[in-house]
C-alpha positions as CSV (number, residue, x, y, z in Angstrom):
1,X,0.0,0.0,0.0
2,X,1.3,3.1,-0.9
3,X,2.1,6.7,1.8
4,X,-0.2,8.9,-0.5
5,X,1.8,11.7,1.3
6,X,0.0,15.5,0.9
7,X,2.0,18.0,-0.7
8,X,1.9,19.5,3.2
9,X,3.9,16.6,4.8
10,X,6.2,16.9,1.9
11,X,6.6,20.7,2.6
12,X,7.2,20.2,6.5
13,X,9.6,17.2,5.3
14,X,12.0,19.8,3.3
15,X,11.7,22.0,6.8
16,X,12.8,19.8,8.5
17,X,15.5,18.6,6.2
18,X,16.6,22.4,6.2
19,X,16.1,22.9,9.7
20,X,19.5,24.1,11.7
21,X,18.2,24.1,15.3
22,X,16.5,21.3,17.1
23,X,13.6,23.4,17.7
24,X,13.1,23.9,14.8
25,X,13.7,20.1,13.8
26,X,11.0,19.8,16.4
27,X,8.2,21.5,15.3
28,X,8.3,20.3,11.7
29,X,8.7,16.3,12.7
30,X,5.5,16.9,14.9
31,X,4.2,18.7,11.5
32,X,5.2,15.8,9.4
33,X,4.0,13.2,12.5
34,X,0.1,15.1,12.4
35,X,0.1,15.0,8.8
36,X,0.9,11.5,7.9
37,X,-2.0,9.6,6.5
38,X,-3.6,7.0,8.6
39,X,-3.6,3.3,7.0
40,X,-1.1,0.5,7.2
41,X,0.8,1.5,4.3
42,X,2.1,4.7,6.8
43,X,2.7,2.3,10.0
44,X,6.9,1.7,9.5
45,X,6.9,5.6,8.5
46,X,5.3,6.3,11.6
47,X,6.9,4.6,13.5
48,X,10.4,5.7,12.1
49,X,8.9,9.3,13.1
50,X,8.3,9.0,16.7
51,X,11.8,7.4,17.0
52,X,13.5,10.3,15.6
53,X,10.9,12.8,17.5
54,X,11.8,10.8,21.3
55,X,15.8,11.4,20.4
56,X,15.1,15.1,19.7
57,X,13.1,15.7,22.6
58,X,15.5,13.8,24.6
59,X,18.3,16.2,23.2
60,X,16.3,18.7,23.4
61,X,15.9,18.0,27.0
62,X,19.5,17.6,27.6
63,X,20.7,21.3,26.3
64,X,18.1,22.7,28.4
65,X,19.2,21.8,31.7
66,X,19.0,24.4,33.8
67,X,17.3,26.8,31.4
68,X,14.1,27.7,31.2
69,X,11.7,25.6,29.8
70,X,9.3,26.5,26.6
71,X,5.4,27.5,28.0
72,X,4.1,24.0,27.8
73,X,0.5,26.1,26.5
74,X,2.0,27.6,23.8
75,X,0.9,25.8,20.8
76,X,2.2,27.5,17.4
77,X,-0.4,28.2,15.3
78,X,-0.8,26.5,11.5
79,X,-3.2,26.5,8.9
80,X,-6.0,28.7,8.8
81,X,-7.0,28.8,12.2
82,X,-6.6,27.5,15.6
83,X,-9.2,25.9,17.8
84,X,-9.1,24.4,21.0
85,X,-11.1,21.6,21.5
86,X,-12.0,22.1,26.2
87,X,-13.7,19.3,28.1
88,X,-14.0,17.0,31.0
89,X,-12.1,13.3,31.2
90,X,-13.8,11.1,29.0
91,X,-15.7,13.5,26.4
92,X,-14.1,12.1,23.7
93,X,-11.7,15.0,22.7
94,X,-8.4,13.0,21.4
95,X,-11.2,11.0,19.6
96,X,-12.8,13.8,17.9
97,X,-9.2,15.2,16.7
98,X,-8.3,11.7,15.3
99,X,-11.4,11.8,13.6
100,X,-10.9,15.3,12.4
101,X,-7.5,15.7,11.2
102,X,-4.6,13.4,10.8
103,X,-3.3,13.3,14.1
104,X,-3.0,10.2,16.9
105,X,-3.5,11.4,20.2
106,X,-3.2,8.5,22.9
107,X,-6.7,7.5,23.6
108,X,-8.4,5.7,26.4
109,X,-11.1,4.8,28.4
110,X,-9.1,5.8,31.5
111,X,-9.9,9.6,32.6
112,X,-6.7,12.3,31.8
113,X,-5.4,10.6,29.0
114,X,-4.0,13.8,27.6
115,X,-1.3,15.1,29.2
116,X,-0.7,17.9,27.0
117,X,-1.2,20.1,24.3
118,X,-1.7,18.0,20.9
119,X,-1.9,19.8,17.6
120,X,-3.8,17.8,14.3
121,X,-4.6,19.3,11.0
122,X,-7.9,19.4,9.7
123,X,-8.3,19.2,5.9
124,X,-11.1,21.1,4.4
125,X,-11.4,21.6,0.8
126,X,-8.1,23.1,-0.4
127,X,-6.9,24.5,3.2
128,X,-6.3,22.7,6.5
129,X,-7.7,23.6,10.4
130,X,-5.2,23.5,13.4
131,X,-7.9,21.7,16.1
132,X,-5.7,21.3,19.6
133,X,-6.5,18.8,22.4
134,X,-5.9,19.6,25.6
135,X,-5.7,17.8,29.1
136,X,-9.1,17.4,31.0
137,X,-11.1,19.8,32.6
138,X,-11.8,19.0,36.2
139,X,-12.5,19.9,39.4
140,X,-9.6,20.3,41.6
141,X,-7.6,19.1,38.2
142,X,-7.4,21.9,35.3
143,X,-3.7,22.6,34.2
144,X,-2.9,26.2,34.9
145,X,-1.6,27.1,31.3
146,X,-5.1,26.1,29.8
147,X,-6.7,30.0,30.1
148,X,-4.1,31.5,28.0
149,X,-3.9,28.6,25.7
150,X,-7.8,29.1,24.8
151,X,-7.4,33.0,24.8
152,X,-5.0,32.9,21.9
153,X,-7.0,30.5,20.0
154,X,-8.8,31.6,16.9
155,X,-12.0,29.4,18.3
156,X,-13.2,27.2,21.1
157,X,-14.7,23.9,21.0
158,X,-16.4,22.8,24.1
159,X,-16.6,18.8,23.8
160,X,-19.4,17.0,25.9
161,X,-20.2,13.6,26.3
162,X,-23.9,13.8,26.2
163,X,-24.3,9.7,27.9
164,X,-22.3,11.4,31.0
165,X,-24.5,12.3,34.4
166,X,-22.6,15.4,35.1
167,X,-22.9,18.1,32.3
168,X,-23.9,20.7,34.0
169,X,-21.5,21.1,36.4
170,X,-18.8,20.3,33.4
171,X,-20.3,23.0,31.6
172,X,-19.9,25.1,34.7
173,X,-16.8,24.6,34.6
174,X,-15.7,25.1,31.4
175,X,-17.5,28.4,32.0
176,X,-15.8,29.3,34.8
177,X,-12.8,28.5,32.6
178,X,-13.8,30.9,29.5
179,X,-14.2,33.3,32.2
180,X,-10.4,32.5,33.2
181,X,-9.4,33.0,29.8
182,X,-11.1,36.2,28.7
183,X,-13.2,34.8,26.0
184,X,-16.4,36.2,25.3
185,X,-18.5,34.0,22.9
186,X,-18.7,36.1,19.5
187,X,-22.6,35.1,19.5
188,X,-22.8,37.4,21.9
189,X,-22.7,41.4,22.5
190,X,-19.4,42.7,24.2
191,X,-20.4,44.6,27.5
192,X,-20.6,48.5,26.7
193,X,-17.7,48.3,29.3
194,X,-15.6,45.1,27.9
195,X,-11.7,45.3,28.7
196,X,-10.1,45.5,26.1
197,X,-7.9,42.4,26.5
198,X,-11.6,40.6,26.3
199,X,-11.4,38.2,23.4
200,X,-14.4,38.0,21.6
201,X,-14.1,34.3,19.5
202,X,-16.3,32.1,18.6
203,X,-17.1,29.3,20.9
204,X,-19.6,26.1,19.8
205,X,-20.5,23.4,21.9
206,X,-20.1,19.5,20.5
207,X,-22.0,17.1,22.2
208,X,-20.4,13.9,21.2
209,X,-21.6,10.1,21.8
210,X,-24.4,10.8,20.3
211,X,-24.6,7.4,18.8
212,X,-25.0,6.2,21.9
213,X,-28.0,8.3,22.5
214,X,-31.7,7.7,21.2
215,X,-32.0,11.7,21.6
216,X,-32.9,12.1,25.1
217,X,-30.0,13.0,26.3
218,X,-28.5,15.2,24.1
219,X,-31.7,17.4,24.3
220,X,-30.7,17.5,27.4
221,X,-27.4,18.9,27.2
222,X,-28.7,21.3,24.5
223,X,-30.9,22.8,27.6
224,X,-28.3,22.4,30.0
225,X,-25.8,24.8,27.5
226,X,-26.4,28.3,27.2
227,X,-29.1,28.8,24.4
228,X,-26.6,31.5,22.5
229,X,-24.1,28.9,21.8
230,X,-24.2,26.8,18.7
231,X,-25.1,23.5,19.6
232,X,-23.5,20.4,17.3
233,X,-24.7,16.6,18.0
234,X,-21.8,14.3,17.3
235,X,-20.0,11.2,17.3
236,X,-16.7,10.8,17.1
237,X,-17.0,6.7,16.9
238,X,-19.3,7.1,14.2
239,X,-18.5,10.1,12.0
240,X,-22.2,11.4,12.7
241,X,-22.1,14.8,12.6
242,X,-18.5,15.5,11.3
243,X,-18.9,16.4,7.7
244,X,-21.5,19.0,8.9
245,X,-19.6,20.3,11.6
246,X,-15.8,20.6,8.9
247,X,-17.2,24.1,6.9
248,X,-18.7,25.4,10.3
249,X,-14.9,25.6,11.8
250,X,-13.6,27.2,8.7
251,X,-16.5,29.7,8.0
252,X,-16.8,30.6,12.1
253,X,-12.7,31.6,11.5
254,X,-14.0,34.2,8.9
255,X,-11.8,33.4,6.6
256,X,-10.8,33.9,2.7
257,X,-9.3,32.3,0.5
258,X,-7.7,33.8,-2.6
259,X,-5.8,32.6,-5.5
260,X,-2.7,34.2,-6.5
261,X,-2.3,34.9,-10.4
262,X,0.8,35.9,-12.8
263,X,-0.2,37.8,-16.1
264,X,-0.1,35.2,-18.7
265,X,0.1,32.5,-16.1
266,X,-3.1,30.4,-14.7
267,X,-3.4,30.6,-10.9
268,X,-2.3,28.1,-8.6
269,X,-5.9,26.8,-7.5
270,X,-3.9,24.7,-5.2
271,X,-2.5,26.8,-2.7
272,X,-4.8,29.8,-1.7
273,X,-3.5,32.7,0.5
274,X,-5.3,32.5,3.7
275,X,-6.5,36.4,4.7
276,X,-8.6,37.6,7.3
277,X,-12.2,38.5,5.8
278,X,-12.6,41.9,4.8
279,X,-9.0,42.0,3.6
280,X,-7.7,44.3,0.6
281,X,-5.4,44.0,-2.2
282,X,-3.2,45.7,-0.8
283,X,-3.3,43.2,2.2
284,X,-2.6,39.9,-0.5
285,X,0.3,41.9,-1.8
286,X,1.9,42.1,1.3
287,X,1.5,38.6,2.1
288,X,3.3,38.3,-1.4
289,X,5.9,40.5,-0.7
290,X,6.4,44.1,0.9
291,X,8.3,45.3,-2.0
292,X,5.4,44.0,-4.5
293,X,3.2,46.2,-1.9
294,X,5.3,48.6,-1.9
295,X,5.0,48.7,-6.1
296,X,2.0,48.0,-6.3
297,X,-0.2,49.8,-9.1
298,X,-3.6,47.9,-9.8
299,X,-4.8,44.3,-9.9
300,X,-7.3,42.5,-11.9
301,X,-10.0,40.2,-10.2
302,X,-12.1,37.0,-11.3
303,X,-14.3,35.8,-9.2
304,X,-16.6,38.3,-7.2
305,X,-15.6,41.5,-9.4
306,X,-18.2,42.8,-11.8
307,X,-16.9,40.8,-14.5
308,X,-13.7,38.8,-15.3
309,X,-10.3,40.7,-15.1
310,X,-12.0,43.8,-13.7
311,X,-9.2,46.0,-12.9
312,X,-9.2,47.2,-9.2
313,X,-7.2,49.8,-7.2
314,X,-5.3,48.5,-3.5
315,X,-8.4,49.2,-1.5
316,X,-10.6,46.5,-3.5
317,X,-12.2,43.8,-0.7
318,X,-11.4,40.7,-1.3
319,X,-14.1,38.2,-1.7
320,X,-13.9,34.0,-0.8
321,X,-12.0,32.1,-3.4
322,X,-11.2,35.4,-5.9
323,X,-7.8,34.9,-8.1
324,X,-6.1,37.7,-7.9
325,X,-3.5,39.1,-10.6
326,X,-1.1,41.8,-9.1
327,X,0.5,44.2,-11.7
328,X,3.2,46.3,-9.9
């Protein structure tokens, strides 16, 4: 059976064939270990990856004796977007990410399974999700770096297990941890006197095991959540739910993509710049270059634009999935 590598693994390969430091090393084997296909043609490949990722980290280890160690909460971002998937032991959270994305958390029946921080990649059409697990939410039991980790998130998943007898005080808690964080779910208004470090994000609920579940008890947890927050039924076992739930997490990012063009060239469909929505011209030339910014003269848009190769001025608004043609 063949690897059927993406053309993402490959990139984070040539990182970390290029890479000078161990850190850097690092993060691109974990890159290469969440991207790496899951079937039996991968297993010896995988297997050869966490060998070399346990003597980095055990190198790594070594060097750093007696320095300070790296935030254990910081979690770089990737992709388009970063969520955080919270919860209490046994929601199902490592299984939702190994459903989701490419990644193989540890997971077991035992409570705590996580331990920390795991980073997968979602794929979603032609552009992939960061969704990060994260050590149980408990009472008496809630790792301390867990508020800022879900403040510098893009989004916030909020993973219940709807067969469980104690969702409401788990969703009290997670509350409580929000709270802790300084996220304010974007569904709804900011106080007229909101701090500014208040982080407005968007923040959905997924009530997984629903398989198990003839629909009692996930109406349930739908009363037991606040009404504002998007509600999702799903099952991690079962895939129920999941294909729904894949353009939610990259529309609630509010996101664009947008294909770059040379004149005389077709665009690269494949690899869309990733800009915030509502960005400009001028903000896809700088993500191209700062000189072709700082040249820049007009572009020419298909796609959204009044008609094919409409020529536009820096301050044109980008629209989803526009190829873009920059003439400096």
């Amino acid at each position: 059976m063949t690897a059927n590598l993406t053309p993402q693994y490959h990139d984070a390969e040539e990182r970390y064939k290029a890479a000078s430091s161990h850190g850097e090393k690092l993060e691109a084997l974990k890159e290469m270990i969440a991207l790496l296909p899951k079937h039996k043609g991968t297993e010896k490949l995988y297997a050869d990856l966490k060998k070399r990722l346990a003597k980095l980290e055990e190198e790594t280890e070594h060097a750093a004796r007696g320095a300070h160690r790296a935030d254990p909460g910081h979690v770089r971002r990737e992709g388009a977007g970063q969520w955080v998937l919270l919860g209490p032991p046994n929601a199902g959270k490592s299984s939702l990410l190994a459903a989701l994305t490419h990644a193989r958390p540890e997971v077991g029946e035992y409570p705590f399974t996580t331990r920390v921080p795991l980073p997968g990649m979602m794929p979603f059409e032609d552009v992939q999700v960061q969704l990060v697990d994260t050590p149980a939410v408990a009472a008496g039991h809630t790792e301390p770096y867990l508020p800022n980790l879900a403040h510098n998130a893009d989004g916030v998943l909020l993973v219940l297990d709807v067969t469980a007898d104690d969702v409401d005080p788990s969703l009290a808690l997670l509350d409580e941890l929000l709270g802790r964080a300084r996220v304010w779910p974007r569904t709804r208004p900011l106080p007229r006197d909101a701090p500014p470090f208040l982080a407005h994000r968007p923040v959905l609920v997924l009530a997984n095991k629903c398989d198990l579940d003839d629909g009692t008890f996930t109406e349930l947890a739908r009363e037991a959540a606040a009404p504002d927050l998007p509600f999702f039924p799903v099952s991690a076992a079962r895939g129920a739910g999941l294909d729904a739930l894949r353009p939610v997490l990259f529309s609630e990012l509010r996101r664009i993509r947008v294909y770059a063009k040379e004149p005389g060239h077709k665009p690269d469909l494949g690899r869309p710049f990733v800009l915030a929505d509502g960005a400009t011209v001028h903000d896809l030339a700088e993500r191209v270059h700062h000189d072709v910014a700082a040249a820049l003269r007009f572009a020419r848009i298909w796609g959204h634009a009044k008609f094919d190769g409409q020529q536009v001025d820096r301050h044109h608004v980008l629209a989803d999935r526009d190829v873009v043609e920059l003439h400096a």
